[in-house]
N, C-alpha and C positions, 0 to 999 in steps of 0.2 A: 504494500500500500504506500503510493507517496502521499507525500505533504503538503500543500500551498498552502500559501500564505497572500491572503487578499489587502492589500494597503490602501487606506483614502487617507493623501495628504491635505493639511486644511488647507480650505481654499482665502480665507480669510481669518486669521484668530479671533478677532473683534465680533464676526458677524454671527447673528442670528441662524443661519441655515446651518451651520458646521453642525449643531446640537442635534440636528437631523439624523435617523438611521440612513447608513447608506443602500437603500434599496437594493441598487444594480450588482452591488459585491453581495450582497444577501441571495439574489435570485444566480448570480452565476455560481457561488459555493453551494447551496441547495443542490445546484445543476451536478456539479463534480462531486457533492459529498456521496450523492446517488448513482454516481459511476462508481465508487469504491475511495474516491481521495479520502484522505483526512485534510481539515480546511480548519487555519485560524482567521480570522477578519481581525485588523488591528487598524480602528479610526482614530487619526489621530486629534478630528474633531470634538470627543467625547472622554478619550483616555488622556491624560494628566501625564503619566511617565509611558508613553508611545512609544522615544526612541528607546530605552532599555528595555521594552514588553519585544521591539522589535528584532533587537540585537540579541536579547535570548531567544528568541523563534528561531534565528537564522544561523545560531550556535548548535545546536539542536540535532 
């Protein structure tokens, strides 16, 4: 089984919409968690320490 890892970088830190679930990384890992991947999503609109969530994914 591999692994992805889905990233939305913020589009804006200030704005409003970042707080948004990212829809699009939600319906594509849905899509490959159902082919057999393993999927993390890591926003970094909503998570606080993003880049160490991200560098341990990709230590991994």
């Amino acid at each position: 089984m591999a692994e992805v890892i889905l990233f939305r970088p913020a589009e804006n830190p200030n704005a409003l919409l970042s707080t948004r679930c990212p829809l699009g990384l939600v319906y594509i890992g849905t899509y490959l968690a159902q082919k057999g991947y393993s999927v993390k999503i890591i926003d970094s609109g909503s998570c606080k320490d993003w880049l160490s969530e991200l560098k341990n994914s990709l230590v991994q």
